[in-house]
C-alpha positions in Angstrom: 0.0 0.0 0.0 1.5 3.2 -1.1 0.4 6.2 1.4 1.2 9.7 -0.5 1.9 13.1 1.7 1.4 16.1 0.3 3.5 18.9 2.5 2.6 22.6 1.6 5.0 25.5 3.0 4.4 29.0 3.1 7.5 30.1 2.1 8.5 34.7 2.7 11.1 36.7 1.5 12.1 40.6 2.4 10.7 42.1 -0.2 12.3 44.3 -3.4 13.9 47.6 -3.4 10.8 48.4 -5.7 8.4 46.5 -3.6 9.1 49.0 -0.6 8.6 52.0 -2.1 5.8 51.3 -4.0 4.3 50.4 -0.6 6.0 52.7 1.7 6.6 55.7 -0.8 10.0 57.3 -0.4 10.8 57.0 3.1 10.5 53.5 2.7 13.6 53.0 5.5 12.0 54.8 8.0 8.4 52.6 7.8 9.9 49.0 7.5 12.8 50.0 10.5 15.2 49.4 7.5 18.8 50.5 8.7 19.2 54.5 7.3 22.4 54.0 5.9 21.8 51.1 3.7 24.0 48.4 5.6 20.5 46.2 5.2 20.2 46.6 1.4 22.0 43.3 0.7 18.8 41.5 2.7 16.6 42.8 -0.3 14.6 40.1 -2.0 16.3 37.7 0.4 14.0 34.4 1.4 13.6 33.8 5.1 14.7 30.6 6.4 12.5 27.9 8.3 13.5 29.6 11.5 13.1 33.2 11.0 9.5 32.0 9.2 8.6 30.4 12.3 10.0 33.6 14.3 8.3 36.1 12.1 4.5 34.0 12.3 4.4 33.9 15.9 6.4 37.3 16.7 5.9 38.9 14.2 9.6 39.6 13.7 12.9 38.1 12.3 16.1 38.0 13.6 18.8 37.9 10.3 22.0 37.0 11.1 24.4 39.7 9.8 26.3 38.5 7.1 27.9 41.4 5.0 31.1 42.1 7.5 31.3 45.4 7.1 30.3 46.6 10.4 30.2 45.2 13.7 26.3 44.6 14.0 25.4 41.0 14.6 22.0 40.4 13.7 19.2 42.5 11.9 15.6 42.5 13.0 12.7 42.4 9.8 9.5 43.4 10.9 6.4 41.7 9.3 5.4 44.8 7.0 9.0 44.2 5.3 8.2 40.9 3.9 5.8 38.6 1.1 4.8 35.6 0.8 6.5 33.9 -1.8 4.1 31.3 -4.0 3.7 28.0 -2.3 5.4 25.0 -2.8 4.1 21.4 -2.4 6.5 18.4 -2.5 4.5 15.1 -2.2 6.6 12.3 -0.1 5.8 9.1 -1.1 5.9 5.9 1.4 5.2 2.1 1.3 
């Protein structure tokens, strides 16, 4: 007997440059808690992980590890306004 599983998951991502300030206008940065001096542009268009999903469902924040190196700030925090929801996607897992 075969038993098929079909698993869906909401996936997000931070959205676009274009995204925000067709949503927030031009003061975009100041709306979304966005970093004022660009440090957090490299996190456009980024997808969120399982984790920082999870994080930003039930707190309605993310924490983002830092990973550009240029300054000494560890972690970024995405509000909820700062992100879509990306199409989902449905794997089926098949089992005997």
């Amino acid at each position: 007997m075969f038993i098929i599983k079909c698993v869906i998951m909401e996936r997000y991502r931070i959205k676009t440059l274009k995204e925000m300030k067709k949503e927030f206008g031009k003061d975009w940065r100041r709306h979304t808690g966005f970093n004022s001096r660009g440090m957090m542009d490299y996190l456009l268009g980024q997808p969120l992980t399982k984790e920082q999903t999870r994080s930003l469902l039930t707190t309605d924040y993310a924490h983002i590890e830092n990973d550009n190196g240029e300054n000494s700030i560890d972690f970024w925090i995405i509000c909820k306004d700062s992100v879509t929801k990306v199409k989902r996607r449905v794997s089926y897992e098949k089992s005997i």
